[in-house]
py3Dmol code that shows the C-alpha trace and the ligand (Angstrom):
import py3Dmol

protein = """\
ATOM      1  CA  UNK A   1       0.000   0.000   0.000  1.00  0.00           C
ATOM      2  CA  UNK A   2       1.533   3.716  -0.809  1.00  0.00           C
ATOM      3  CA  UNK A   3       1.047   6.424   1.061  1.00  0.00           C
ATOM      4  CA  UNK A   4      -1.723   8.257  -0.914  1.00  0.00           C
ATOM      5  CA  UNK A   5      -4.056   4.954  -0.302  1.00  0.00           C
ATOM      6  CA  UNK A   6      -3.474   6.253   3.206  1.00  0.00           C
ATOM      7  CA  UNK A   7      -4.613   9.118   2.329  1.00  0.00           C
ATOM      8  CA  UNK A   8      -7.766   8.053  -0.077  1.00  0.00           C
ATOM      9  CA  UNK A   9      -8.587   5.880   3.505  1.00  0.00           C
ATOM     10  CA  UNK A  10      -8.131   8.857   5.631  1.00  0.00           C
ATOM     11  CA  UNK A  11      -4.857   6.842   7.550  1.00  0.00           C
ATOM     12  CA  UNK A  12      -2.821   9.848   7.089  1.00  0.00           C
ATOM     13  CA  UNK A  13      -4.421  13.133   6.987  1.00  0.00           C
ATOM     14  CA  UNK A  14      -3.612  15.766   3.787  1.00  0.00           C
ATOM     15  CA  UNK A  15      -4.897  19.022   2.688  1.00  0.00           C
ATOM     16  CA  UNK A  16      -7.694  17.980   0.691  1.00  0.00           C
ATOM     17  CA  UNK A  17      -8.741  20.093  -2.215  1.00  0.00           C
ATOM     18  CA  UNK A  18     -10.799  18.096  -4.522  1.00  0.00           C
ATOM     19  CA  UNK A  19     -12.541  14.971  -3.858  1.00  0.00           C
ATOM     20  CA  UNK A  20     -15.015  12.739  -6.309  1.00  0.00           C
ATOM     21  CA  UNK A  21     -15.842   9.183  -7.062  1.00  0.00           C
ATOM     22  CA  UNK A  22     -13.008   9.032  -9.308  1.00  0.00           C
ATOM     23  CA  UNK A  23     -10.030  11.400  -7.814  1.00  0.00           C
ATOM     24  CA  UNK A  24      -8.815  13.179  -4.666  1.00  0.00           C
ATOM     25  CA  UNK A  25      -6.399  16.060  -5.541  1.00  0.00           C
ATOM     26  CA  UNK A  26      -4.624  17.425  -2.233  1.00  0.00           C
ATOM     27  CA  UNK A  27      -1.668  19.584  -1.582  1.00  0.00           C
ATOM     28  CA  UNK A  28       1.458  17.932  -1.952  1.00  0.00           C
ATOM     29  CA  UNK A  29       3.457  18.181   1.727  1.00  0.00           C
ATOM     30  CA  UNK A  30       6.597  19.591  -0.067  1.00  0.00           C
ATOM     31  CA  UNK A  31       5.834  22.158  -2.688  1.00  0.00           C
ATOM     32  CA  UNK A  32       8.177  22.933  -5.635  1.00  0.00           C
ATOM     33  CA  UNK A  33       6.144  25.758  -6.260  1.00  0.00           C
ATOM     34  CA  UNK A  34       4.063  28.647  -4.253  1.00  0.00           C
ATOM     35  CA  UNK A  35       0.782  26.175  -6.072  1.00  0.00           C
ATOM     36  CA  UNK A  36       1.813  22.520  -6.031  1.00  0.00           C
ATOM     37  CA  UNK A  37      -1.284  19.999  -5.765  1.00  0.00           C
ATOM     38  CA  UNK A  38      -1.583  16.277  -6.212  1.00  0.00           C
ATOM     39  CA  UNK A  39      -4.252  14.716  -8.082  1.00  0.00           C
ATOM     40  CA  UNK A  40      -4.536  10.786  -8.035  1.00  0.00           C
ATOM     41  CA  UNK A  41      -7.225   8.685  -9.364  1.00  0.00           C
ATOM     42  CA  UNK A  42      -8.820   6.416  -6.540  1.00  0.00           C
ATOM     43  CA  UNK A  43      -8.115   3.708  -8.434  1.00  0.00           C
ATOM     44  CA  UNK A  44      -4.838   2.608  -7.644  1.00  0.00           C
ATOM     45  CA  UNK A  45      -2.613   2.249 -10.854  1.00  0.00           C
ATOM     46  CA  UNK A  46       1.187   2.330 -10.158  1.00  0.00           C
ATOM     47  CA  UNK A  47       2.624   3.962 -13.471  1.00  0.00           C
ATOM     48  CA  UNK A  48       2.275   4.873 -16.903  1.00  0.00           C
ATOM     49  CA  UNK A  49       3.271   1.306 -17.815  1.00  0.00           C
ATOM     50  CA  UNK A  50       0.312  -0.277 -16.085  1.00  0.00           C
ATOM     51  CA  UNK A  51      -2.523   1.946 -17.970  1.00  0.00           C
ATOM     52  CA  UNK A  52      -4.999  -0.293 -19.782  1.00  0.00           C
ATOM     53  CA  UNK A  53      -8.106   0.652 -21.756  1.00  0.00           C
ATOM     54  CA  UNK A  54     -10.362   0.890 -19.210  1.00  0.00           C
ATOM     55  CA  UNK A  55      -8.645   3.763 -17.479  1.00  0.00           C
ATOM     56  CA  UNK A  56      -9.486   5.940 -20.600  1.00  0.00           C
ATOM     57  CA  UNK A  57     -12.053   7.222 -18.505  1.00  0.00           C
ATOM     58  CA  UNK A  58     -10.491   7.849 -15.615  1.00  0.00           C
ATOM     59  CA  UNK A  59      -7.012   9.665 -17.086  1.00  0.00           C
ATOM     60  CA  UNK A  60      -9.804  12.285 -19.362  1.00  0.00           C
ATOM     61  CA  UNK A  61     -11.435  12.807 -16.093  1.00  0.00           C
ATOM     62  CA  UNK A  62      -8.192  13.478 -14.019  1.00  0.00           C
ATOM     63  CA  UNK A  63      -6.952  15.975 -17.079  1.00  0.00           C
ATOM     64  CA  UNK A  64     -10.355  17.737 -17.073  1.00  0.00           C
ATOM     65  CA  UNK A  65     -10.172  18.042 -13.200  1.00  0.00           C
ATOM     66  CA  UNK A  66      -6.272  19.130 -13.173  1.00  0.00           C
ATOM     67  CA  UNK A  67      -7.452  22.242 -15.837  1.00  0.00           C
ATOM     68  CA  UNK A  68     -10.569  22.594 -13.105  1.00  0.00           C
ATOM     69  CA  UNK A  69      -8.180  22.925 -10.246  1.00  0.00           C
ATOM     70  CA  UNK A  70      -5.993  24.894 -11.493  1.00  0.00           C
ATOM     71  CA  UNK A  71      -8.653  27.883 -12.536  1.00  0.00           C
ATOM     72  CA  UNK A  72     -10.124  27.279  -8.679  1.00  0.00           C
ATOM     73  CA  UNK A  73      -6.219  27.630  -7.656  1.00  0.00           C
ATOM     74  CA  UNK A  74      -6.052  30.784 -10.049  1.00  0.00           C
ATOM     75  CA  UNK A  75      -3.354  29.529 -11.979  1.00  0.00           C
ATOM     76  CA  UNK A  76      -5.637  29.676 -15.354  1.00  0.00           C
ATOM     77  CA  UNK A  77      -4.526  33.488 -16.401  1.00  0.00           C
ATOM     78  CA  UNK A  78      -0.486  32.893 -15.565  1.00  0.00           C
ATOM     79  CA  UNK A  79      -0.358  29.534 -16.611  1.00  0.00           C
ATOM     80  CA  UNK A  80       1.163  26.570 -14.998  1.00  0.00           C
ATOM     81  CA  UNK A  81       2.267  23.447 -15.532  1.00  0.00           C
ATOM     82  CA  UNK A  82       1.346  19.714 -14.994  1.00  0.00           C
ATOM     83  CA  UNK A  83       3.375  16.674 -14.590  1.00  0.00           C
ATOM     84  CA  UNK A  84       3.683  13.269 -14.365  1.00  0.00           C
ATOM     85  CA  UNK A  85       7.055  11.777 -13.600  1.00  0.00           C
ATOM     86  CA  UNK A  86       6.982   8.108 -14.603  1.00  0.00           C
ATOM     87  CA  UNK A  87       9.620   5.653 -13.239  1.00  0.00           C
ATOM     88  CA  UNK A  88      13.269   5.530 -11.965  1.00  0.00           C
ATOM     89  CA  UNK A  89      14.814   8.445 -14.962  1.00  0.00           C
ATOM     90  CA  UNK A  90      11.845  10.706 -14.112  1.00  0.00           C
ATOM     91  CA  UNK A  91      12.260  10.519 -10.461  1.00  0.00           C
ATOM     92  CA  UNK A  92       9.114   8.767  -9.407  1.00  0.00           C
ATOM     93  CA  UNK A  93       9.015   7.764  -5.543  1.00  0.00           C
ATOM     94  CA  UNK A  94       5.336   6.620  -5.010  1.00  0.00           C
ATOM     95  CA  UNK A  95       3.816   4.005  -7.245  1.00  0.00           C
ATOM     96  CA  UNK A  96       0.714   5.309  -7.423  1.00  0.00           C
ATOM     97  CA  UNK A  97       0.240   7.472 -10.712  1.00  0.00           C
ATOM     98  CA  UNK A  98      -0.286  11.276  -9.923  1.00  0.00           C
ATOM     99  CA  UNK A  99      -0.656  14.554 -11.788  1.00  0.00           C
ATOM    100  CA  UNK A 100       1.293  17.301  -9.844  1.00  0.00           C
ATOM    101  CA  UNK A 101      -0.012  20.713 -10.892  1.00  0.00           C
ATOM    102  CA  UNK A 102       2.529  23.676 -10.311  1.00  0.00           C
ATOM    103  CA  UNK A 103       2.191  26.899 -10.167  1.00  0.00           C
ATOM    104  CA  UNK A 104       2.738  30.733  -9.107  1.00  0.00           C
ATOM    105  CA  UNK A 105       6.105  31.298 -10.363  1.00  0.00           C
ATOM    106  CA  UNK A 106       7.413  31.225 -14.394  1.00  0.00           C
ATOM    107  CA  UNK A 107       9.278  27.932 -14.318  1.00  0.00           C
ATOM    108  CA  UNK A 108      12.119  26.775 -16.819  1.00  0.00           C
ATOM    109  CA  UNK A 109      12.434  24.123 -19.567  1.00  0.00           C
ATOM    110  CA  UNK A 110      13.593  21.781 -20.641  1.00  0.00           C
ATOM    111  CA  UNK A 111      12.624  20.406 -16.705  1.00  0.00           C
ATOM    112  CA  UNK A 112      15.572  19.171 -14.698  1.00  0.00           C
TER     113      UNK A 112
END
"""
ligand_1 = """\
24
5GP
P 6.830 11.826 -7.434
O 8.275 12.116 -7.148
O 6.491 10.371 -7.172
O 6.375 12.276 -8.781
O 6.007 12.710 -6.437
C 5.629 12.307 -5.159
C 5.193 13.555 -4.436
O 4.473 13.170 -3.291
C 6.355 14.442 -3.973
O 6.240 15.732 -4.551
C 6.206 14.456 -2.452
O 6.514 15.711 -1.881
C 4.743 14.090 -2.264
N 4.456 13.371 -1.020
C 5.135 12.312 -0.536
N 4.581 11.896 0.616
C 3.521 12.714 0.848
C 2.557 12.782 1.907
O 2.551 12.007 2.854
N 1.612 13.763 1.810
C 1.583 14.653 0.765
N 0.612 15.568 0.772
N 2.473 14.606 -0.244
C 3.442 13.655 -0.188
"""
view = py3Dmol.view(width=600, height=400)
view.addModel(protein, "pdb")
view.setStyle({"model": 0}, {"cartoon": {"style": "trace"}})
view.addModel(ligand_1, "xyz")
view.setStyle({"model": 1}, {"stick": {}})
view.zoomTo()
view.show()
């Protein structure tokens, strides 16, 4: 079990931001940015690698809820930018796929 099943199961308390059937978006515990929010679907797939079919549903709905958040965060105007780091090169630590949503400062690219 990762942490953020903890946190679906309310083990491990978080700053909750969004919450539906499908997704709980919270505030990650230490931001990269002055905006940095987490948004996992409830459903617990580990990476990229491990997406089937069925979760066609559920990665439109996280996408249409990260662009949600962000306007409710008021990132919308400035801009911002979401990521998903999958696996060892792109640093992922849990297995548990998220969307991290950053924002509140202009950030550089190509990304570390
Ligand atoms: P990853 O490196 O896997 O893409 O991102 C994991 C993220 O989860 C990191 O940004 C880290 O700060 C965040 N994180 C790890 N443990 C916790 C926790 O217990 N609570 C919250 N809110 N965020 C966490």
């Amino acid at each position: 079990m990762t942490i953020f099943t903890k946190i679906i199961n309310r083990e491990i308390p978080a700053d909750i931001v969004y919450e539906d059937d499908l997704c709980l978006a919270f505030k990650d515990i230490n931001p990269k940015a002055p905006v940095h929010i987490l948004l996992i679907p409830k459903r617990k797939i580990p990476t990229m690698d491990d997406l089937v079919q069925e979760d066609k549903e559920i990665m439109g709905h996280l996408i249409l809820k990260a662009s949600d958040i962000a306007r409710q965060q008021g990132l919308a105007q400035d801009g911002y930018r979401i990521v998903i780091n999958n696996r060892e090169n792109a640093g992922q630590e849990v297995f548990h796929i998220h969307i991290h949503i950053l924002g509140g400062r202009k950030m550089s690219w190509p990304p570390g």
